[in-house]
N, C-alpha and C positions, 0 to 999 in steps of 0.2 A: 836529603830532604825527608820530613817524616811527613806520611801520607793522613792529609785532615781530611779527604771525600773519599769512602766506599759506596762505589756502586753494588748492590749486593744482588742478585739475585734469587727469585723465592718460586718455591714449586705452583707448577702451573695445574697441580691435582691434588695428588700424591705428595703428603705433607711429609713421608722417609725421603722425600727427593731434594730436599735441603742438605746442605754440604755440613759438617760438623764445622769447616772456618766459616761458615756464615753465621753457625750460629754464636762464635766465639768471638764475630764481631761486632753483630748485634750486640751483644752485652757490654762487651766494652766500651762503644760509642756514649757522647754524652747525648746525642739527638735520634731519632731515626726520622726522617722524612718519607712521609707515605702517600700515596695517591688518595687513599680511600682507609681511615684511622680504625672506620669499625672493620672492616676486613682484616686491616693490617693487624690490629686487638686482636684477633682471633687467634691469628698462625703465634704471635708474641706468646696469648696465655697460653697454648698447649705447650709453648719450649718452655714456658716459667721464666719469660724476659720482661722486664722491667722497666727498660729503657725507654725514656718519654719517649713520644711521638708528636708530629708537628705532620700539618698538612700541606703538601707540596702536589699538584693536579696541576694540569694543560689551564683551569681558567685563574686560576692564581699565580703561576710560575715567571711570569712577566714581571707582576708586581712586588714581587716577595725575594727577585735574586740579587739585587743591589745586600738589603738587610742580610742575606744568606752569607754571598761573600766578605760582608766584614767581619760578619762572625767565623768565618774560617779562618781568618787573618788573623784575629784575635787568638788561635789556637782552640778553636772550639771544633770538635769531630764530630762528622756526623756521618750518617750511614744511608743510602738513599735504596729503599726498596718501592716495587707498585703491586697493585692488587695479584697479577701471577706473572713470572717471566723474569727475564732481563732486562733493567730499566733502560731505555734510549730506544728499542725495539719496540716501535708502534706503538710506544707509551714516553710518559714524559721522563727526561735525564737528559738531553743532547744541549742546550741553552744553559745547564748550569755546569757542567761538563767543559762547555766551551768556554765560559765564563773563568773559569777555576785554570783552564791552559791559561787564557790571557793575563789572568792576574799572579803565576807563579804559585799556584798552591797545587800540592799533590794530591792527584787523583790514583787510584788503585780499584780495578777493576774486578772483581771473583768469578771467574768459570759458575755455571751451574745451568740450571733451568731454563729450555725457552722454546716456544709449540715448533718451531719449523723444522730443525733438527730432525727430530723422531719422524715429523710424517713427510719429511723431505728423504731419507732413506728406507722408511718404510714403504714408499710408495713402489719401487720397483720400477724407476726413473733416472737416467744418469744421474749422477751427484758429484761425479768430477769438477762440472764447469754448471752454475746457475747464477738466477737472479732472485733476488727477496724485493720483491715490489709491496708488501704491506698491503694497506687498504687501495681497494680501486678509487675512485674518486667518484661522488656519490653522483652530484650531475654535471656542473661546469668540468671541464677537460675531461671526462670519463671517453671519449668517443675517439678525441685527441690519442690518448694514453694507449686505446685499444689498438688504433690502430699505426700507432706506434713499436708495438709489440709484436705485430703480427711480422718479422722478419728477425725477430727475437732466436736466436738457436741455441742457445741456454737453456736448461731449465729453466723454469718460470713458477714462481712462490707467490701466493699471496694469501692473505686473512681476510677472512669473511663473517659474517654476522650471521646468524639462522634464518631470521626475517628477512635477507636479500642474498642468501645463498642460491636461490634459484633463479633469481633474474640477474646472475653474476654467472653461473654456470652458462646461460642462456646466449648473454652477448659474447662470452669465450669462445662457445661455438661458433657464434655467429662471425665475429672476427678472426682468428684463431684455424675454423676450422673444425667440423662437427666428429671427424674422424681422427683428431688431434688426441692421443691414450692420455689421461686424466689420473686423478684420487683425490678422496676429499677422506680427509682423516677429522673427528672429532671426538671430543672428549678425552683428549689423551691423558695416560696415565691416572685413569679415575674407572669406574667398575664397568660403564657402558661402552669403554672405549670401543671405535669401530673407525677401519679404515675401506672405501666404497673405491675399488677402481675399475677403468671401464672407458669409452669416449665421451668426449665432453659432451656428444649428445645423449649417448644413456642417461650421465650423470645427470644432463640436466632435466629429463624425462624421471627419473627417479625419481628427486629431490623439489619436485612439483608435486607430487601428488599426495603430500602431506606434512605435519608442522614438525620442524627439524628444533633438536635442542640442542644445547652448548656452541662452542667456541669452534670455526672451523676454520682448517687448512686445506687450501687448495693449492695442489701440485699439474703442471701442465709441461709436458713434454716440448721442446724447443722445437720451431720449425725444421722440417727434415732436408736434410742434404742434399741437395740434386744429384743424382750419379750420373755418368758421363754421358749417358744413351736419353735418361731426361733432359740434361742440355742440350745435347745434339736435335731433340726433336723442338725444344725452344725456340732453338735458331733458325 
């Protein structure tokens, strides 16, 4: 089967962080699907890619995957990037992905770009065994979710906004555990990058006391192990 959907991935900064097959598929596709056309315009004119674009977003993606899939069908290729990352990752791609399994058309995947990665080993945090939980949830089930989590012994990943990185920081403590080791990485791979680690309560003590910019990742240490003499004192 010859592959009609590339997922592609596109640098989440750092525009050298595109793969040369991404950009070799870029071109060659007859469509690209983009979250966001003028962003996506951007990264296109600096490689001097030409390839239409078509807008594909979370409030359109519903409406618009019925017409997508027949035109796969049809033989028409197309290439799905979003504003930074890998698409399906806390952005849209999972619904036409899924679509495209159902219907027998091939999908093809590309390595490349995506924020958790880097500030999930950057942090100085196991990375053997984790979880990528995305966004909290802003207010229905957030409280659910937390304390859901709180027996969690994984790493624990999630993305955060600037504007509620510190009332996110805030209930981590607060459910979580204030003495729980932390880092919040942002801006990655772009000039300001900075990676903050520390307890969830520093961090969230920090990250109050002023206006935070860019895209952030929070890294959060799994609940710790009981050793045998903490259980013994349990029981």
């Amino acid at each position: 089967m010859k592959t009609q959907l590339y997922i592609v991935p596109t640098p989440i900064g750092n525009l050298q962080d595109i793969t040369f097959r991404a950009l070799e598929v870029l071109k060659s596709v007859d469509v690209i699907l983009a979250e966001d056309t003028r962003t996506s315009g951007k990264l296109l004119a600096h490689f001097h890619i030409s390839t239409a674009l078509q807008s594909y977003h979370m409030h359109n993606e519903h409406k618009v995957l019925d017409v997508l899939i027949g035109k796969l069908q049809s033989g028409v290729k197309m290439a799905l990037i979003t504003d930074a990352g890998t698409p399906g990752i806390s952005d849209p791609g999972f619904l036409l992905v899924r679509a495209c399994v159902e219907n027998g058309i091939e999908v093809e995947t590309l390595p490349g770009a995506t924020a958790f990665v880097p500030a999930l080993v950057n942090s100085g945090l196991p990375a053997d065994k984790f979880v990528f939980e995305g966004f909290l949830p802003v207010k229905k089930g957030r409280q659910t979710r937390l304390k859901f989590l709180t027996t969690e012994s994984r790493t624990i990943i999630f993305y955060e906004s600037p504007h509620k990185i510190a009332k996110t920081l805030h209930d981590l403590s607060e459910y979580l555990g204030k003495d729980r080791k932390a880092s919040v990485s942002r801006e990655l791979t772009k000039i300001y990058e900075e990676t903050r680690r520390g307890t969830l309560e520093e961090l969230a003590q920090h990250f109050s006391k002023g206006t935070t910019k860019g895209e952030l990742v929070v890294v959060v240490e799994g609940k710790p192990h009981l050793s045998s003499s903490s259980i013994e004192e349990e029981l």
